[in-house]
N, C-alpha and C positions, 0 to 999 in steps of 0.2 A: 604371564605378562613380564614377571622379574625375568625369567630367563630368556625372553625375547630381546630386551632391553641389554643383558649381558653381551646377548650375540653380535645385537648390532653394535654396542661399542666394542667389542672385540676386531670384527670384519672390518668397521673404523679405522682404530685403530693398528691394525697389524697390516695394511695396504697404506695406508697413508705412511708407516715407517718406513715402510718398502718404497713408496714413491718419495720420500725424502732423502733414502742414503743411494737413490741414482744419480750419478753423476755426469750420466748420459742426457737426462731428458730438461729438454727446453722449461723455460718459467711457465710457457702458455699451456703446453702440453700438462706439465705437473697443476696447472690451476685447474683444465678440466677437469684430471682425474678427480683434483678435490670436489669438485661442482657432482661429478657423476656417484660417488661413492658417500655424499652424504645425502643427496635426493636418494638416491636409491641404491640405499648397502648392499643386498642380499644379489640384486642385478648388476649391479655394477662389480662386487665382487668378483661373480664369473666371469663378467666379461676381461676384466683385467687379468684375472687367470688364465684365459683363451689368447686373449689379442693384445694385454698392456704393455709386453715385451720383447724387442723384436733382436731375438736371438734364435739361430738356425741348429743352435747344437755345439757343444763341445768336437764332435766326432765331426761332421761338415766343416767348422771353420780351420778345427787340424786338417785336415783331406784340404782343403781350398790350400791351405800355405802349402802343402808337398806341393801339388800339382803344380803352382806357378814357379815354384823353387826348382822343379824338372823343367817347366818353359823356361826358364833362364838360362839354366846352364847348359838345355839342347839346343834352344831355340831364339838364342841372346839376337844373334845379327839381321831377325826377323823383324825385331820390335824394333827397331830405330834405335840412338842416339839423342839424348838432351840436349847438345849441342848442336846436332839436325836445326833446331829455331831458329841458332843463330846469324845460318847463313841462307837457310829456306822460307824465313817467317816475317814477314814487315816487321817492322820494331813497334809499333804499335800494337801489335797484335800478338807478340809473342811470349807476354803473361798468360794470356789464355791459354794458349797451347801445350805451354810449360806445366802449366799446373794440369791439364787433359794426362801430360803423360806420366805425371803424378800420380794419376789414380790405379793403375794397372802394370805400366812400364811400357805402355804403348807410345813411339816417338813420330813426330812427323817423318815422313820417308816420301822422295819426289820420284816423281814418274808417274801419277797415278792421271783415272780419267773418268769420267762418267757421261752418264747420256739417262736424260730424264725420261719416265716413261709417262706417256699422253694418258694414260687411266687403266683402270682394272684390266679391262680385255687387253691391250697390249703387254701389261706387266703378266696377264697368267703367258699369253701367245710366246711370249720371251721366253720367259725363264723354262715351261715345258720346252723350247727347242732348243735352247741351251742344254736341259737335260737328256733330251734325245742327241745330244752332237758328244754329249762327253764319252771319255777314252778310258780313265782312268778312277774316277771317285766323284759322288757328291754329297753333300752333306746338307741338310737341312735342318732347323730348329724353327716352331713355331707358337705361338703361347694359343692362339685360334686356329686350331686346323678343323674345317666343317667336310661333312659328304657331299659336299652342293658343287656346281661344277669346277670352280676352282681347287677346292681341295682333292677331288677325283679325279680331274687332271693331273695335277700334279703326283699324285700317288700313284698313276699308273704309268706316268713318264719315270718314275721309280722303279715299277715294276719293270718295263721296259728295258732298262739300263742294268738292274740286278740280272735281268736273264741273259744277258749278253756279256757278261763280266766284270761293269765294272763296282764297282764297290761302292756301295749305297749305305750312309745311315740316316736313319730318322728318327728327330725326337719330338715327343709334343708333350706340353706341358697340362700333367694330373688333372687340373682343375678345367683351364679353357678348352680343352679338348679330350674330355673325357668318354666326349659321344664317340668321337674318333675313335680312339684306342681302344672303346670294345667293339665297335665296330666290324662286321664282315671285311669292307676295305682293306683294315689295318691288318687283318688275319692274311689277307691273299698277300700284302705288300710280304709278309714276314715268308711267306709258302715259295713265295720268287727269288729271295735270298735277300731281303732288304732289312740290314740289321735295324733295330728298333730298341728305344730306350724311352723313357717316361722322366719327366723333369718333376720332383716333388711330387709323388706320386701317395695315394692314400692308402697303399700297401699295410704300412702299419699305423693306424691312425691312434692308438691309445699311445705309442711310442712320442708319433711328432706333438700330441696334445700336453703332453707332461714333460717333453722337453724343446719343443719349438712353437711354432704356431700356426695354423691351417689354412693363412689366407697368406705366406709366403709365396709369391707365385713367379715361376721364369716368362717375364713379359717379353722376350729376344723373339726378333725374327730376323732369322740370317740363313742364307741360300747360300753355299761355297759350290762351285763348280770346276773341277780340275785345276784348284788354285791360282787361278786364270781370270775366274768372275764370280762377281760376288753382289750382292741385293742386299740394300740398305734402305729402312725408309720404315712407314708405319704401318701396312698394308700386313692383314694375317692372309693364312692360305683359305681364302673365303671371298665372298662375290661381295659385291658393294652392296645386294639388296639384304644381305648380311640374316639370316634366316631365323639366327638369336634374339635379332631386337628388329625385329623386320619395319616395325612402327618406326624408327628413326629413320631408314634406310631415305636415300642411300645415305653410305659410308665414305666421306671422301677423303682419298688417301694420297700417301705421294709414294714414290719409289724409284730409286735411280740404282742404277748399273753401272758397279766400277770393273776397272781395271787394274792391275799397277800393284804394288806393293802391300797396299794396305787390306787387300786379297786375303794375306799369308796374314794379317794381322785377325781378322775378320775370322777365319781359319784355325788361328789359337782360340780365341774365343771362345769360338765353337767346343773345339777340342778340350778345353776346359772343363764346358758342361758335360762332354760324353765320357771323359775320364771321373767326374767326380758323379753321375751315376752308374757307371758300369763298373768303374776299380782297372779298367784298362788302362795302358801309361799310352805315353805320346809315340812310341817305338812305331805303333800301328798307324799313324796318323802322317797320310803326305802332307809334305811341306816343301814348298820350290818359290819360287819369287819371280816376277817378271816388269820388268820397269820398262815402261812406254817411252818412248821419247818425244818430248814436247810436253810431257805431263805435270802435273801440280803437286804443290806438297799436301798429304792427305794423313790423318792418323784413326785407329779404331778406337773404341773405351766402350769397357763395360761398367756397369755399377751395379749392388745388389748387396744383400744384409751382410756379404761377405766380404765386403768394403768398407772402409772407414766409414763412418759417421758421418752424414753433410756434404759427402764428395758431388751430390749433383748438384744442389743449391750452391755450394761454392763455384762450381764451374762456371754454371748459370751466371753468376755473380761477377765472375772474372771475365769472360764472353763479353757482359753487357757494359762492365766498365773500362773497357778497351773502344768500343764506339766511338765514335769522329760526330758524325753528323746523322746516321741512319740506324735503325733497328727496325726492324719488321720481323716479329713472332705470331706464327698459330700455334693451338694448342687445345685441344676438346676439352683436360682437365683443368684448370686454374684455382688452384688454393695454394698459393706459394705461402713459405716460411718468409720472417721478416728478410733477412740476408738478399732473398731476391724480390720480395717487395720495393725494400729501402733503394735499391741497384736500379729498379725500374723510372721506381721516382726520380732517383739522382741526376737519372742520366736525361728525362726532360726538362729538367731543372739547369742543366748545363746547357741547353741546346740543343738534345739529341733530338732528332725525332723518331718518336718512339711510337709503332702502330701494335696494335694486337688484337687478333683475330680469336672470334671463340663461337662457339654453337652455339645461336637463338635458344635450339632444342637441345637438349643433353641428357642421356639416357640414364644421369643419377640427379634425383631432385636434388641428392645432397649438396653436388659439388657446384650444380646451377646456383643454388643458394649462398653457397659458400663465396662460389666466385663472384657474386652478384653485390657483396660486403664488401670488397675491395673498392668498386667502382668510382667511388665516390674518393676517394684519395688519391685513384691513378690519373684519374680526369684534373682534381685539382693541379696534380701537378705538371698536366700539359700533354701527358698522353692522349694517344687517339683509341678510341674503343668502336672496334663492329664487330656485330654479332651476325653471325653466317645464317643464311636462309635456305638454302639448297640443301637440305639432307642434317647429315651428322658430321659438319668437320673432324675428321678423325686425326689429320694432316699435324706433325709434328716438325716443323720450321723457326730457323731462326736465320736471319739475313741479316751482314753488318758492314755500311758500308760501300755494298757492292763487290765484296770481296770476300769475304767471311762466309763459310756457311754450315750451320751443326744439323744433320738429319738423322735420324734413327724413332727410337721405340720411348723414350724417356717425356713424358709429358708433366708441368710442371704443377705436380700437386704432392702429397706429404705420400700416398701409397709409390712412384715412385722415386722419391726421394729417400724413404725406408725401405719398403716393405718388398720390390720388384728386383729383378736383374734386368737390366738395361741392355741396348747395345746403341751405340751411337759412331757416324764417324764424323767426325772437323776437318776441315775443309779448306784454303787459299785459293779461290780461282775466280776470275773476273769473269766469265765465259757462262760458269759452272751457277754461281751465285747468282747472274742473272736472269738465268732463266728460272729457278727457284723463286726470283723476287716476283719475274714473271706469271708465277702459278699464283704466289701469293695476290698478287693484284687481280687474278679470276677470281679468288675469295671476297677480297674486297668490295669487286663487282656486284656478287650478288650479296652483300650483309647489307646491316642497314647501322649507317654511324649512330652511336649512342652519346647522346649529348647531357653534359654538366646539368643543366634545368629539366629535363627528362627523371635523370636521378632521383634530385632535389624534389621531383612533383610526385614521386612515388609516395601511397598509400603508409601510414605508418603505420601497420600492421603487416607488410611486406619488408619494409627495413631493421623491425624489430626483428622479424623469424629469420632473413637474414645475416642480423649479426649475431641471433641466437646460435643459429648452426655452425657461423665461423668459429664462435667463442666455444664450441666443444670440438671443431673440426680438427685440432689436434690430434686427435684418440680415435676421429675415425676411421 
């Protein structure tokens, strides 16, 4: 008994020191730990030793500075220009952007172009012919690649292109596509010449357990194709009836098709990932650029543990308080940090009007719960809230304006805010944004608005588990 009593206050104490001399972690973050480590020392323990800190590695984040240190000085007149905003960007709107190209060194660059794809089947029908037409190289990364017809599509349009010359690589990320990667599939794509790499992979799993942590995941989905075109948007290489969680299916996704400069942005990116797991430099990697004419200003950004701190909630943050009069976001995850709570509120408080869209159904009870705590705060302060009935919103939108628009893989809860690699691109086009606004309002269609006295009539036993789950949802 004595020495039970030692241990716990040892485990106690020596984690609560350690959650006091971070100078990284939020008030709310540091209260759960204290909540989770005095209910439950010996569990809570481990888990903080698994998952309390979100660091990739000495060795990763030196490997992350060469490699963008070699994009700069090979690859500088790719990235854009800081002062690109101030002749391509509203003045309204060119904090946003500013700080977008803060996070990477990605700048707005014009000429660019997109064209929305109508759903699943036209987005696989695309991009497999886009990779049957290419000449020269494509490149792939995806965090879901399934054997279902989507993802065997595309991997044998891979296949296809490696036997004809051109230069093929493919990465999929350790965790969401693991079925993949031992997969038969993956073996033929490799046998065709279709180089292949694993993002975070469990190769050495005592390694990353004692010096990272195992739910680090590359959430990117980025398609390059001869530098030329590139796939942006939320969609993994998987069918909408989506076979992992078939119960929420469908999966409703967005994904547009650019062109233009931010291509070769799109391309670093990539090139990022394949260099910091192969040890390849950028020598091997095309790079060319091609501006449209008549085109928009458009920029890329990644985010991910090897990014500052807060780079996506602040972005979020600066996005939404650049709004005039509109905002319309989806997003399957919802457990924002204050930073983009407070931004949300503000800006129906000033007048914006502020819609957002989220899954009825949501394949984590957690983050349903969690986002389900907000409610009652976003409403008072004049937001509109509907919750999606068709499937699983999977759809990652932000509309501002009419003019504005951020699409990619970044959904606004604390795993990618910490814990993922993002990719996202931002956007200036009145053309472009409204047909986006336009998808957004088929969401709209089929949700069902959630109303202030709806909240308020909620069981109190549902609001307690609620804000029980936000109130730890730091940590989770």
């Amino acid at each position: 008994m004595t020495f039970a009593l030692i241990l716990h206050g040892l485990l106690v104490l020596t984690f609560t020191a350690r959650i006091l001399l971070r100078d990284d972690l939020s008030p709310p973050a540091r209260l759960a730990w204290f909540i989770v480590l005095n209910l439950l020392p010996y569990f809570g323990s481990i888990v903080y030793f698994l998952f309390g800190e979100i660091d990739i590695g000495n060795r990763v984040n030196r490997r992350h500075g060469e490699i963008f240190e070699e994009i700069r000085n090979k690859a500088a007149h790719f990235m854009g220009a800081p002062e690109n905003a101030e002749h391509l960007i509203d003045p309204k709107y060119r904090p946003g952007f500013r700080y977008a190209g803060s996070i990477n060194g990605f700048h707005a660059t014009d000429g660019n172009t997109a064209e929305l794809m109508a759903d699943g089947d036209e987005t696989r029908a695309r991009i497999v012919a886009d990779i049957d037409a290419a000449s020269d190289h494509v490149h792939v990364l995806y965090y879901i690649w399934l054997t279902d017809n989507t993802g065997t599509d595309v991997a044998n349009a891979l296949i296809r292109a490696a036997r004809r010359g051109v230069t093929c690589r493919a990465m999929a990320d350790g965790m969401g596509s693991r079925a993949m990667i031992k997969s038969e599939l993956w073996r033929q794509m490799e046998e065709a010449g279709v180089q292949t790499a694993t993002a975070l992979s469990f190769r050495n799993i005592i390694r990353t357990v004692l010096t990272s942590r195992i739910d680090l995941r590359n959430h990117r989905k980025i398609t390059v194709i001869d530098s030329r075109i590139t796939y942006c948007g939320s969609r993994n290489s998987a069918d909408p009836e989506f076979r992992v969680k078939e119960k929420y299916a469908p999966w409703v996704d967005i994904m547009l098709r650019f062109q233009g400069p931010v291509v070769t942005q799109n391309q670093l990116l990539f090139a990022s990932d394949w260099m910091l797991e192969t040890g390849e430099n950028l020598d091997g990697i095309a790079l060319e650029s091609e501006v449209i004419e008549n085109g928009f200003p458009a920029q890329a950004m990644g985010v991910g543990p090897t990014e500052r701190h807060g780079a996506t909630p602040q972005l979020f943050a600066n996005l939404i308080a650049c709004a005039a009069f509109e905002l319309t976001l989806s997003t399957p995850y919802f457990v924002p940090d204050a930073t983009v709570l407070e931004a949300l509120c503000a800006a129906a408080h000033r007048g914006v009007r502020v819609t957002l869209i989220f899954p009825e159904r949501n394949d984590s009870w957690i983050v349903a719960a969690a986002s389900r705590s907000y409610y009652r705060q976003l409403l008072d302060a004049g937001c509109v809230i509907n919750e999606f009935q068709g499937g699983l919103l999977h759809a990652k939108t932000l509309t501002i304006d009419n003019k504005i628009s951020l699409v990619g893989s970044s959904n606004l809860d604390l795993r990618s805010f910490d814990l993922n690699y993002e990719n996202n691109i931002l956007l200036q086009d009145e053309a472009t944004t409204q047909a986006i606004f336009q998808r957004q309002q088929d969401y709209i269609a089929r949700s069902v608005r959630v109303s202030l006295p709806t909240v308020l009539n909620w069981p109190y036993h549902r609001r307690i588990w609620n804000n029980v789950i936000a109130t730890i949802g730091p940590i989770l």
